[in-house]
Each structure stands twice: as C-alpha cells, then as structure tokens.
C-alpha positions in Angstrom: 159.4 90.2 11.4 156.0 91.9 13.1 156.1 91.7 16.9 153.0 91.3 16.4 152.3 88.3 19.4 148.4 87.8 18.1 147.0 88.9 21.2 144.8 91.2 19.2 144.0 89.1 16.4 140.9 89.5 14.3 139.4 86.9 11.7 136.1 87.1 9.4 134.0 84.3 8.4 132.8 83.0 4.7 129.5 85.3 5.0 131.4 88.7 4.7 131.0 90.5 1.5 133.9 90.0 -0.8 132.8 92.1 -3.7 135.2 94.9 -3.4 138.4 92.7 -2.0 140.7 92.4 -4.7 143.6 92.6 -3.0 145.2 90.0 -1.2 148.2 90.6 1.4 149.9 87.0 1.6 151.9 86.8 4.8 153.9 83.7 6.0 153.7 83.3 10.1 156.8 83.9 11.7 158.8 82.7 8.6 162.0 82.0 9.5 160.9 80.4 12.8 158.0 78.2 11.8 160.3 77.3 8.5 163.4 76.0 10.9 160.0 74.3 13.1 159.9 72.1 10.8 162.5 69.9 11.1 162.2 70.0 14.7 158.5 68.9 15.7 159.4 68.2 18.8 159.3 72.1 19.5 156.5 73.1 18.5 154.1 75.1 20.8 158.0 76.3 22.6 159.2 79.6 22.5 162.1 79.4 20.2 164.1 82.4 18.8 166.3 82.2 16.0 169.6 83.2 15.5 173.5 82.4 16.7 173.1 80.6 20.5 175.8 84.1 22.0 175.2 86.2 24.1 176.5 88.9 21.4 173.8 87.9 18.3 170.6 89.3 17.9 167.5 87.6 17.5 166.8 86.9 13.7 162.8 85.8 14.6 161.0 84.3 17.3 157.7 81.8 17.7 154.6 83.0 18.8 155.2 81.8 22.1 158.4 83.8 22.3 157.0 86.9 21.3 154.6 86.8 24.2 157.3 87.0 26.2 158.4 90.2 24.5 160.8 88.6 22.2 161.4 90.2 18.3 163.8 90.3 15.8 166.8 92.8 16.2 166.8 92.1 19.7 170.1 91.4 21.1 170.4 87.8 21.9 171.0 88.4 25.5 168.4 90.3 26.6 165.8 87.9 24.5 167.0 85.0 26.5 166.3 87.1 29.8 162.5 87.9 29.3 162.2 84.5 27.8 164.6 81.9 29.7 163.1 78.8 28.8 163.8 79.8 24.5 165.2 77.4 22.6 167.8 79.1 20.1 168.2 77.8 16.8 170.9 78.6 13.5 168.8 80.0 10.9 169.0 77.6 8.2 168.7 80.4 4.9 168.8 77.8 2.6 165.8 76.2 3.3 164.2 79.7 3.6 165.2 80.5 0.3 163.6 77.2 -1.0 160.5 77.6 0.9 160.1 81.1 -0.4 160.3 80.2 -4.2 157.8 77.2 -3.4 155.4 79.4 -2.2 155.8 81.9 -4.5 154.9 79.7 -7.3 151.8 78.6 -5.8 150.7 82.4 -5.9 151.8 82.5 -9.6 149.0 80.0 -9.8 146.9 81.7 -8.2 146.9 85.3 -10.5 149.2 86.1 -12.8 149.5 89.4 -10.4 151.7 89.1 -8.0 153.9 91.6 -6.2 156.8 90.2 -3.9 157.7 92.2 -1.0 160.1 90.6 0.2 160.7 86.4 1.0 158.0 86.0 3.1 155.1 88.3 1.6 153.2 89.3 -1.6 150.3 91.3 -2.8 148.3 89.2 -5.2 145.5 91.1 -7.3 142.6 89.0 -7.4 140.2 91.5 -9.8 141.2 89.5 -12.9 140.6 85.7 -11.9 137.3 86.4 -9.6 134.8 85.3 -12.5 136.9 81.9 -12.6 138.5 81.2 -8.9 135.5 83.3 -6.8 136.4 85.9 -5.0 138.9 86.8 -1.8 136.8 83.9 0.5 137.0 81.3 -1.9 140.3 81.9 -3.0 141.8 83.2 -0.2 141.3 80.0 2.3 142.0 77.8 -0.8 145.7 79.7 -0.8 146.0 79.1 2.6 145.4 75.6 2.4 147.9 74.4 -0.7 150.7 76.6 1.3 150.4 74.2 4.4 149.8 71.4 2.2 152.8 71.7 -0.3 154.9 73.8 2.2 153.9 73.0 5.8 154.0 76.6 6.3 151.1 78.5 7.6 150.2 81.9 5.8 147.6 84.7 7.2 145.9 86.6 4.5 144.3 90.2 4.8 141.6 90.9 1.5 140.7 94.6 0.9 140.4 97.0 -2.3 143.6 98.6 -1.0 147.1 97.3 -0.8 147.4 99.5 2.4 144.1 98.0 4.1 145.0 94.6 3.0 148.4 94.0 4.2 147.4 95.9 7.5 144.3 93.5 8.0 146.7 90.1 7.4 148.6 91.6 10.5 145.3 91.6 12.6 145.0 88.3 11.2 147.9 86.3 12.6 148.4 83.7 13.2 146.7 81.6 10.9 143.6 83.4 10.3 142.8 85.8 7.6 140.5 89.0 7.4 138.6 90.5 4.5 138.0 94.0 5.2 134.6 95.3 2.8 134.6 98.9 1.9 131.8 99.9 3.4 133.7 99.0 7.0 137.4 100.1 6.1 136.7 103.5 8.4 135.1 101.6 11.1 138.5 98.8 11.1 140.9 101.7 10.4 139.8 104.5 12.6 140.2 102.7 16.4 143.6 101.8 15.8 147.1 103.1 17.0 148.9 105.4 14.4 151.5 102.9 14.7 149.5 101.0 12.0 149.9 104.0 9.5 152.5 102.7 6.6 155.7 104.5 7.3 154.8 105.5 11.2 158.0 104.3 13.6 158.3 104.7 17.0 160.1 108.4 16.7 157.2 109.3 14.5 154.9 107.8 16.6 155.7 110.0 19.6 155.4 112.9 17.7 152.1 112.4 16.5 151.0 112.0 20.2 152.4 115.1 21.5 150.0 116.9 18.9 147.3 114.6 20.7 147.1 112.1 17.5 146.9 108.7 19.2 144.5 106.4 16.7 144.3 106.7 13.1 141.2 108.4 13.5 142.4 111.2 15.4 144.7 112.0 12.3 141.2 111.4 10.1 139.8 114.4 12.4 142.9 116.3 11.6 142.9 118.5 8.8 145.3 117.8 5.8 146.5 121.9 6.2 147.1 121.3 10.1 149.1 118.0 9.6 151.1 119.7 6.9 151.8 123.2 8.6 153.0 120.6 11.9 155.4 117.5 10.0 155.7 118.9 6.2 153.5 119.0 3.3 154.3 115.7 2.0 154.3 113.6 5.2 151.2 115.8 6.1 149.5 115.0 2.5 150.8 111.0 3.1 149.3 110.3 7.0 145.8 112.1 5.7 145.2 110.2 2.7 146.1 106.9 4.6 143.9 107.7 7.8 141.0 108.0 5.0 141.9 104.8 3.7 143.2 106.4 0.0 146.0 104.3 -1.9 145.6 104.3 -5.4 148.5 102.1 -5.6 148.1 98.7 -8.0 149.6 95.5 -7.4 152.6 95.7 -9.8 154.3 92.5 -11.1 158.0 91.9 -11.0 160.1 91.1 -14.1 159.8 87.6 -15.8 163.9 87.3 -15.4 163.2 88.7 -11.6 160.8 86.0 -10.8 161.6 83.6 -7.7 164.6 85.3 -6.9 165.8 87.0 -3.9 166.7 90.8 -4.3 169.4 90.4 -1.9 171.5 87.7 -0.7 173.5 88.6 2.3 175.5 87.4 5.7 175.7 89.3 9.2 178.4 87.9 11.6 178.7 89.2 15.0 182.2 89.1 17.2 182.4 87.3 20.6 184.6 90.0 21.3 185.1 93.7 20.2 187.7 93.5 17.2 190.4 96.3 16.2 192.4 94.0 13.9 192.1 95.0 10.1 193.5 91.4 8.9 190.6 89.9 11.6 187.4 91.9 9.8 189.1 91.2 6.3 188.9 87.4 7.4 185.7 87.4 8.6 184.6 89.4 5.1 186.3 86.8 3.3 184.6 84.3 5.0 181.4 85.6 4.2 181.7 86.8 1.0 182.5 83.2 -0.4 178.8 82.5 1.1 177.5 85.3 -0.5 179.1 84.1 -3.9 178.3 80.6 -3.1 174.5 81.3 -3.1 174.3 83.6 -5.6 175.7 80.8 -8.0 173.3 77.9 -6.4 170.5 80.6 -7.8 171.6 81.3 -10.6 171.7 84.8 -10.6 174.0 87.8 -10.0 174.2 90.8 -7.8 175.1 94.3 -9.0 175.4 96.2 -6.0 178.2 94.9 -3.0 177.5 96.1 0.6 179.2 96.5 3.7 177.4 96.8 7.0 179.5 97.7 9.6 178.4 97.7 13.9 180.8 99.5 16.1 181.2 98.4 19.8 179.0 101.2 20.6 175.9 99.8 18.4 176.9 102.7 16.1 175.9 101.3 12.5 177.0 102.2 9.1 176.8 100.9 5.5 178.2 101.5 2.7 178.1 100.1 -1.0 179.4 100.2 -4.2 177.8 99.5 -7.5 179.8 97.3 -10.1 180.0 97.9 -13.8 178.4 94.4 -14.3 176.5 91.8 -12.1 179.0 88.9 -10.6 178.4 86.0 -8.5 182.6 85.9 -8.3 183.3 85.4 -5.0 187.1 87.4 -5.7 184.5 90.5 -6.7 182.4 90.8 -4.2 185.7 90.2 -1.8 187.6 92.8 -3.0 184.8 95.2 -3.1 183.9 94.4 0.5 187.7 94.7 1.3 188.1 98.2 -0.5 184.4 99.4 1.1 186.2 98.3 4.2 189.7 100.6 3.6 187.4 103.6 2.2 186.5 104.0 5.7 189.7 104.4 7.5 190.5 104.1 11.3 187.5 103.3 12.9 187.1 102.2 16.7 186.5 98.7 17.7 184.1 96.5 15.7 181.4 94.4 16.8 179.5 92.8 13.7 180.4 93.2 10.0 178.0 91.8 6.7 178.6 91.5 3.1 175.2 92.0 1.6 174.8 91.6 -2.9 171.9 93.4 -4.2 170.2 94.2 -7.7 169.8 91.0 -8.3 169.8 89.6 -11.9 169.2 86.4 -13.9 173.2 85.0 -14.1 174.7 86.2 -17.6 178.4 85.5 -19.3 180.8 87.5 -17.1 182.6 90.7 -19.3 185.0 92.8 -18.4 184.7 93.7 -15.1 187.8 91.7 -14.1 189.6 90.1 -17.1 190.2 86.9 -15.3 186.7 86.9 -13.7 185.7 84.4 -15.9 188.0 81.5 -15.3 187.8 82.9 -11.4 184.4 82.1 -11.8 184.9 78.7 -13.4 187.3 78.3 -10.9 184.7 79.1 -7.7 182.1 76.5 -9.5 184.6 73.6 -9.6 184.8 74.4 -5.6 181.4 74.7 -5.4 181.1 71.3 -6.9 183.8 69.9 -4.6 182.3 71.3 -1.5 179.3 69.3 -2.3 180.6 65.9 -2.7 183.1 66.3 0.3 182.0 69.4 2.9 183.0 72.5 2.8 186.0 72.1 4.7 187.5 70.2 1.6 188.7 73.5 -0.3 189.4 76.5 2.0 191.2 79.7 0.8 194.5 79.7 3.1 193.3 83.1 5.0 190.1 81.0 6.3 191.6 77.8 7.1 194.1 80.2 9.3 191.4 81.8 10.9 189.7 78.1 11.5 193.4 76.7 13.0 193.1 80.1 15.7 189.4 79.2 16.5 190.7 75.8 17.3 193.4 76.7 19.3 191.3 79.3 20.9 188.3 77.2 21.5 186.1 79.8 20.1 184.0 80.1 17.0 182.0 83.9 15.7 179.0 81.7 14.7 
C-alpha cells in the first residue's frame, strides 16, 4: 500500500489528447481497506486501519483518512493508533480480497486481452490494440472505472501514458478516485518537478544518497549525465535512474499465462505473538495453525504452490526468510507443514521470536498429486473431506490435536495471537 494520503493529487479532463496513451495503470484505492469498508458503511469517511486490534501487529492498510494522520502499512499497530487515536481497527478479511481481486480482474480481461497483473490490487492493461473499437485511454479509461464501482463497489484510479513507468506513476498522482492521462509531449514537464522518490526502484536509503550528490527531483538526475551517475552508484543503477528521469521504458505490457489467470501468486499468513516466544513446540503450533490456512485456500482456488516459505521476526525486528522449493506443487496441508517445520529446524537456536508466516508461492493451476509424499494423495483427500466438514459445521468441528491444545491454553490463559 502507497502512503500516498492524496494531498497532492492530480486529475485531467476528457479534452486531453489521448493519442499516444496506451497504457493503462489500473490501481484499486486502498484495497484492502475500502474492500473490508464495505461491509461496514457505517465507517465510511473514518480513519480505519486494518490489521489484528494488538498492540504487537502491524498495520496491514489504512483509509485515506488514516493516512493523513500518517498512518501506512508495515506500521506497527501501536504507534498507528498513537498518531491516529480515533482509528477504527479491523481483521482483514483475505477471502473477500481474494474474490474481489478475480472480479475485477475479469472486467479488465474484457477490457483488452492485454493485461499484466502486478499483484491483487493492480494491472497494466495495453490499450493500442482495442482503440479503433473501445476509443482511446478517456473513453475507456472512465468507462473501467465505472463497471469496477458498479460490479465491485470498489473505486480504482487509473494513470494513461505510452510508458508502463509514466503510467503507473501518474495513477498514484491520481488517487483517490481520479485518473490522469499523461500525453507525450508533457511527460518531461509531469516528470521532471517531482521527488526522486518517484523513480521505480528509489527507497528511502537510495533516496538519501541521491541527495547528498544534490539530486533532489527527477530532473536534477535528467541534468545529470549518464557517465556521472554511473562513475557515483554503478553502471547499471547509473544507466537505470538516467533512462527513467528521461522517461525511456521500452517495456510492453506482457500477459500472464492462460493456466495463471485469476490466481494469486502467493497465498500466505503472518501471525504476530502477544508475547516474545522461545518455545520450539509454541512456533511449531502456531506454523501448524497456519499452514492448514495456507492449504485450506490454496484448495478453495484450486491451485497449488511450489515454493513453501518461512518468514521469521525476532524480538529485535530482526527479519529473515527462508524457503524451499518442492519437487511438485501441493496444496497438502501435511507438505507445506512439514516443510515449514524443517525450514524452521534448519535454522537452529535462535533468540526469542516475535511473528512467524508460512507463505506458498509459484502458484499453479491444481494437478493430480505424484510422488512427492506417497500418501500425499489420500492426505489430500483426507484434508478436502475436512475442508468439506469445516464448511457445514465451523472450523472448530475438525482440529488436528496440536491446535485444539494450543486453543484449550488460549482459553485458560485468556489470551488469543490474533
């Protein structure tokens, strides 16, 4: 999520010449927040952050209104609710986000038959091929923007330029709800006055190292030359921050797979400790727990994930990952467990933990399990019959023994991770 609060927003009008747009950016406002928004009306125009209601979470995404109060995602959960006291926290709900996502991902498949995911909440459509039937980036561009809040309720801010780069940076300068077609002949003029923070690939380390050469807009880089940027950060990072300040990216929009279409490439879960833990059998209970959610909706999609990762966040914010890539996609909940588990072991003693995630990339389209495990299969028959189960009667109906332990402590306790 941008932190982007829309203080410095910027919109065009129907009369702006379109010819050379081709590109559309497709970005869906604050995503996760306006998506949870909608069940909950009553809150709209609030500042609401979303994310587990502990002082020990972090923020998973914020309103507009939050983010004015300096509020963005990755921000612990306790200093959010300090420059923002009036917030109302809400449990993401990743379901529905997933749902949403496909739903508006097929609208852009309607749209052109290029399309180019990012990521849940944003796409690169090329536009070249459909202008002669749909018009052109103000025709079809407010159009877009129109069936998402229709279909969806959703709002989506769309930038319109020949470049991906210039396109996805003017649906930023867009939000929210607006959207910004940015003609060749002014690309220089809306490029050059703003921070190098806007280059592609410029964090906030880069950022300050830029300035202390005296590079504070992308037009001081422009006035740079492409032998002084490379003799200060490198040839290729040198080569890369003059070609963008110019507005060159002769990338295309490039489609996904057929079998990749409406899926997620990843499907993980975070969870983050009220307390500092040191217990091995605690974080293998925890990466039970949410490996069996991992499995669980990789099944309800209906594909599999190749890669298992485990995210690790010491007391000290310290992070590490590390993953392992399987012979075969699963969606077996006893795989991605014991892979977590082993990941987990690999790393030896390690000081006390404070959040730990179970993440399954290289997604695929679900296929017949082979030999991975021998018994995967009926494991994986197994898991469904659960799966089936869990819908008719809650999840608490069918509960490995190591979780329903962990669920007795929590009671007796009177504490719960989530």
């Amino acid at each position: 999520m941008s932190k982007q609060d829309g203080s410095d927003r910027l919109v065009s009008g129907p009369e702006v010449d379109d010819a050379t747009a081709t590109i559309l950016h497709v970005d869906l406002d604050a995503f996760f927040a306006s998506a949870s928004l909608l069940s909950r009306p009553d809150l709209l125009g609030l500042p609401v952050v979303i994310g587990h209601d502990s002082s020990r979470s972090v923020v998973t995404a914020a309103t507009y209104e939050a983010r004015r109060f300096g509020v963005h995602s990755a921000m612990p959960m306790a200093q959010a609710l300090r420059l923002c006291p009036t917030a109302v926290v809400l449990e993401p709900d990743f379901r529905r986000y997933s749902a949403l996502s496909k739903q508006v991902m097929a609208i852009l498949d309607d749209v052109s038959p290029e399309v180019e995911r990012l990521g849940i909440d944003e796409a690169f459509v090329g536009i070249a091929g459909v202008r002669r039937l749909s018009g052109g980036a103000n025709r079809i561009g407010p159009a877009l923007r129109a069936r998402v809040r229709a279909e969806t309720g959703l709002v989506a801010s769309v930038g319109a330029a020949s470049t991906k780069y210039v396109a996805k940076l003017a649906s930023s300068r867009a939000k929210p709800d607006g959207m910004l077609v940015v003609p060749d002949d002014q690309v220089l003029a809306f490029l050059h006055p703003q921070s190098v923070s806007a280059l592609w690939g410029v964090g906030p380390k880069q950022q300050e190292r830029l300035a202390r050469y005296g590079l504070r807009t992308i037009g001081d880089v422009a006035q740079t030359s492409r032998e002084r940027l490379s003799a200060w950060f490198g040839e290729a990072t040198g080569a890369h921050l003059h070609a963008l300040a110019w507005a060159r990216d002769p990338r295309s929009v490039v489609e996904r797979e057929a079998q990749e279409r409406g899926h997620e490439q990843s499907f993980g879960h975070n969870h983050t400790f009220f307390r500092d833990v040191t217990e091995r059998a605690e974080l293998q209970s925890e990466l039970l727990r949410l490996a069996t959610g991992v499995g669980r909706r990789l099944r309800d999609a209906g594909v599999q994930g190749r890669t298992i990762t485990l995210t690790v966040r010491f007391h000290d914010f310290r992070t590490i990952t590390r993953s392992r890539t399987l012979p075969e996609a699963t969606d077996v909940t006893r795989v991605i467990v014991e892979t977590a588990w082993s990941l987990l072991e690999a790393l030896g003693p390690i000081p006390p933990v404070r959040l730990v995630g179970v993440r399954a990339s290289g997604v695929q389209a679900a296929a017949d399990h082979g030999l991975l495990w021998d018994d995967a299969e009926s494991w994986g028959s197994t898991e469904r019959a659960m799966d089936a189960v869990h819908d008719r009667f809650g999840a608490a109906a069918v509960t490995p023994a190591s979780m329903l332990r962990r669920e007795r402590k929590r009671d007796d306790t009177g504490t719960s991770g989530d």
